[in-house]
Structure formats: C-alpha cells, structure tokens
Steps between C-alpha positions, in 0.01 A plus 500: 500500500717316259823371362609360167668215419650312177608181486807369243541111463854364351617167492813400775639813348421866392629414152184256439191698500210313545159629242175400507520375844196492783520718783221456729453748796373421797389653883700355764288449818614518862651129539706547158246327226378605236153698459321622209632527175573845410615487152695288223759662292699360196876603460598710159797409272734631796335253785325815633143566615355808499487731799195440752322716788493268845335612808707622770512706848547855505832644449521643821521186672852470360615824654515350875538198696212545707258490203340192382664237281563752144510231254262234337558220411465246191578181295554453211530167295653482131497179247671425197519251237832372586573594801362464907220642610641790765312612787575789679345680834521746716575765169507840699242817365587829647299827394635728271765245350593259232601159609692270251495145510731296318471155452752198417339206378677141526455237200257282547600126515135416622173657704730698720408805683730744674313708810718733629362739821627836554594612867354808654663798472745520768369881613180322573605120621756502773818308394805366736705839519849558382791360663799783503760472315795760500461768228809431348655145470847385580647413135760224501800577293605418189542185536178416626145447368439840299605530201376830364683839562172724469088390489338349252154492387471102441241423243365235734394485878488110660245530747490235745065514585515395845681530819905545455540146673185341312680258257190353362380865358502574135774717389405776216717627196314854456607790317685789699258772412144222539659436863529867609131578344361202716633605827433849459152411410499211770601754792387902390181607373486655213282758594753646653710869375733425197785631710449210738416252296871584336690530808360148635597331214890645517482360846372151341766553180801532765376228764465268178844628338702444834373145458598476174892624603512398817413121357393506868305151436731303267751598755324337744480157261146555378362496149317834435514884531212587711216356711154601490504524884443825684743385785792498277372697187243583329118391419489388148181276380546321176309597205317776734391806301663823481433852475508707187633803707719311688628321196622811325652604766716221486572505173648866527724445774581116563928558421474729819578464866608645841865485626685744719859621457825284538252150435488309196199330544138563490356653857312227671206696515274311709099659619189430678169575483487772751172394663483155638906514590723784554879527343657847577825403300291432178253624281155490643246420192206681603742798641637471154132585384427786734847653321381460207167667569708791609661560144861326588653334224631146507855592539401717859319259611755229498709764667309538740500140581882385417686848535628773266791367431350262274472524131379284167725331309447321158599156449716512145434201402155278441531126430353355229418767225685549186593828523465805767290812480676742327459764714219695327188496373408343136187690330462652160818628337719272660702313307805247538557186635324516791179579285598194290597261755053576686388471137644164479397416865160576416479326150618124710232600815249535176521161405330396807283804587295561152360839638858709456551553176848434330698822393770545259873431690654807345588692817314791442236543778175598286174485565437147405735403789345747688144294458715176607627608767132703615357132414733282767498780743093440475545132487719442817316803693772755504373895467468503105725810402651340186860582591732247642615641843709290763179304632428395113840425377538233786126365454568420094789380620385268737191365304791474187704271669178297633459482102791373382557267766192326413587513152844320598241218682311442203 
C-alpha cells in the first residue's frame, strides 16, 4: 500500500522558489526521530521535487474509526544555500493519495535550523472538544465594531497558534485559501467521498468566514482572526502538508458559504467528530462520511445537519486580487481583456518561475497561452486542463501579486 507525495520549497514566500535545493526523506520512528534515510531529492527551476511512492496502511483503515491508525508518517528535512535548514515531522502518507508539502524557508543569518512537528490528525488523536457557540451571532449596530455590509474573502487569516488566552503563542499571517486546506487536511481524511470532503470544507469556509465578519476576536481586544485551538476553532498546524484532493477542492469553491434566510452573516457552522463525542445540533464528521458513502451530495448533507432552509451564498468580493473572475471560463477563442489582463499575469509570475513560458499579451487566448496556463496549473498542482476556470483565475492571481510584491521589495 502506498501514497505519493511532492515536496515544493520557496523562500518566506511563494513568489521565491527555491532550485537546486536538498530534500532528504526520512522514516519517523515511534518516539518522533528520525529513521532511515529514504531518499534525497533536488528541487527543479520551480522549487519542486518530483513525485515519490511512500509506504502507507491500507486504504480501508481510513473508512472507520475503529480501524487502526490510516496514515504514516514521515520527515522530511530541506537545505539551501542561503537559507535555514527546515525540519519537518510527522508528514502524513495515506493510500491512494497525493500529499503536498510546501515549504517556507527563512534567511539564514547563521547555522540555524527550523524543526517544526506536525500534530496527529485530530480523527485519530483526541483533542479538547468544542465549546458551543450560538449559530448565529448577535451583530452590534452600525456604530459598532463591523464595518462590512456583506462577507469578505480576506486574503489573509491571523492565526493565533495556541490557546485563545495564551499570549506568549506565535500569531500566523497565512493565506485564506492555505488556512482552509490545512484544517481540512488537519481534521478529514482524504480518503473520504468527494461529496464529503466538499461539504466539510463549506462547514470550515463559513465557521472561518463568520470569524472573519463577526471580528468576533478583535472585538474582544485581541490581535488575530483565529486560533489553532479545537475548543474555540479549529486545528491548524503550521507548515503541515496538505492534500492534493483536498486542495482542489478548495480552490473551486473557497468564495462560498452557508447562511440561512433573513441573516447577513456566515452560519456558524460548528461539527464534531461523531465518534469520541456526540453533537446532535451539528454536523457529525464520520456521519458526514456514511452520507457520503450513500451517494448524497455536499449540499444534502449539510441539510441534513443545519436544516433545509439553508442555502450557499457567494461572497462578491475577495481581498487582495487585482481584478475578479469574470464570470466564465477563458480557453481557446477567447479573446478580450480578460484574456489580456492572465497573459500579463502570467508573463510577471514567469519572471520568477522559469518553467511557464511567456506568451504574447495580445488578448487572444491561443494555444501558446493555452501551454502557459497547462504549465502553472502543473506547477502549483491544480488538474492541468489548460483553460483558466474560477479555481485558476484566483491561483495566477494570487501567485501574481506574491510576484510583484516581491518585486516592489527588491
């Protein structure tokens, strides 16, 4: 039985992709260390290594709680001229998938090494359990501390790593759509049916996005968006891998979220497991899985957990990126500004990542921007169809911005 991963090493940002660096792979034994070596990679001209075949328990351990642990485990440790040596363990394998790690590497000022531990997956390691909260939060009015008449996707999440009252824990700037794909890897498996996969992370989208409008922490005087804790919110592990699966997933629907009529915000849509601790008014994670077994799609499932009077909603609006998806697909024939304005996007995000080839900015979608667009889709692990669709319009534009911004540094 195994599962692949692939490993992608940038500097303190996306936009610096690191070649030619080491990436040594390693068992992890019982008490955390590591074991044999297992192999040593280099990174390409984009900072990635190619794929590799790990070890890993059968899939059907993943399909039940009362099955042994369904995941392996590894560590992996990456140098660079330049930059510190990072260390990371408890990288999770699960059969029949693809596991991406990414990696941000500090400057080096020295012989410094970063080791960074991954938590167990919180369907395998009991956590503290979720303290209720009402499903829909008293707003102040409009002279109080919310300022936005309708969601917002931000561009960042501050995650606050420890307990909410912790004041010595590191707070976290991460991007909106990096912070849903680490919980939803942190706290489903996925092994699991697409449909459920999607519906649990529309519950994590809306629990995340009430956050974000509710400004339920600032309005309580504290710095940051989010904790990592599973009393208050969710698990969240920096620098953890994620799931390729899981990641798309993401990508195709992270502007959506539950609300019910006559509410403006997000639906508090708060879960448990469904096996160690019971929660009749939520959604049940493993009942969630027996649903999807069954053929339900993600949108009956939640209603079967929150009611059918709910519905998704769109936020209109996401921080941070130049322009907004137009609404329809871009593949060949297309022409306009909308073709121009990727073309240029893509030309910038070339200048750091060697592998996608510059096209002609003459807004005509043809197949040379076709093969650039095929060529990032393949770099930042995205299903490589060659037409920019919502996911890939808001990925260039993401990594574009990373771009320039770094540009602007230097």
């Amino acid at each position: 039985m195994s599962g692949k991963l692939r490993v992608s090493v940038f500097g303190p940002t996306v936009a610096r992709p690191i070649p030619r660096a080491t990436v040594r792979l390693f068992e992890q034994q019982i008490d955390g260390s590591a074991g044999n070596i297992i192999d040593e990679l280099f990174t390409d001209s984009s900072g990635i290594t190619e794929q590799i075949s790990l070890a890993s328990p059968p899939w059907e351990f993943s399909q039940a709680p009362t099955f042994p642990k369904p995941y392996s485990e590894y560590i992996v440790r990456v140098s660079a001229y330049g930059f510190e040596t990072v260390e990371i363990s408890g990288i999770e394998i699960f059969d029949e998938t693809v596991a991406i790690q990414n990696i941000n590497m500090p400057y080096s000022v020295g012989m410094e090494e970063e080791d960074l531990h991954i938590g167990p997956h919180t369907l395998w390691e009991e956590y503290p359990p979720k303290i209720p909260e009402d499903a829909v939060k008293e707003l102040p009015d409009e002279t109080g501390y919310i300022v936005l008449p309708e969601p917002v996707v931000p561009e960042y999440i501050v995650v606050h790593d420890g307990d909410l009252n912790n004041t010595r824990a590191p707070n976290y700037w991460v991007p909106f759509t990096d912070y849903i794909k680490n919980v939803a890897s942190s706290e489903i498996y996925s092994t699991w049916p697409r449909e459920t996969i999607k519906a649990n992370v529309l519950t994590i989208l809306s629990f995340t996005l009430n956050r974000v409008f509710t400004e339920w922490y600032r309005g309580k005087g504290k710095n940051f968006t989010i904790t990592s804790s599973t009393q208050y919110d969710h698990a969240f592990f920096y620098q953890r891998n994620v799931f390729e699966n899981i990641s798309n997933i993401v990508d195709e629907i992270f502007t959506t979220y539950v609300t019910k009529p006559g509410i403006r915000q997000p639906l508090f849509t708060q879960y448990c497991d469904g096996n160690r601790s019971s929660c009749p008014d939520w959604m049940s994670q493993w009942g969630s899985k027996a649903l999807g077994d069954q053929g339900y799609s993600a949108f009956e499932i939640l209603q079967y957990y929150y009611g059918n009077d709910i519905y998704l909603k769109q936020a209109e609006k996401v921080a941070g990126v130049p322009m907004s998806f137009p609404g329809h697909v871009l593949d060949i024939g297309s022409t306009g500004n909308d073709v121009l304005v990727i073309q240029n996007q893509l030309n910038a995000i070339s200048n750091n990542f060697p592998a996608i080839a510059k096209v002609r900015d003459d807004g005509i979608y043809g197949p040379q921007t076709q093969e650039s667009v095929r060529k990032f889709q393949q770099v930042f692990k995205m299903p490589q169809t060659g037409v920019v669709d919502f996911a890939t319009w808001y990925r260039i534009s993401d990594i574009y911005v990373a771009v320039t911004r770094m540009a602007e540094l230097f």
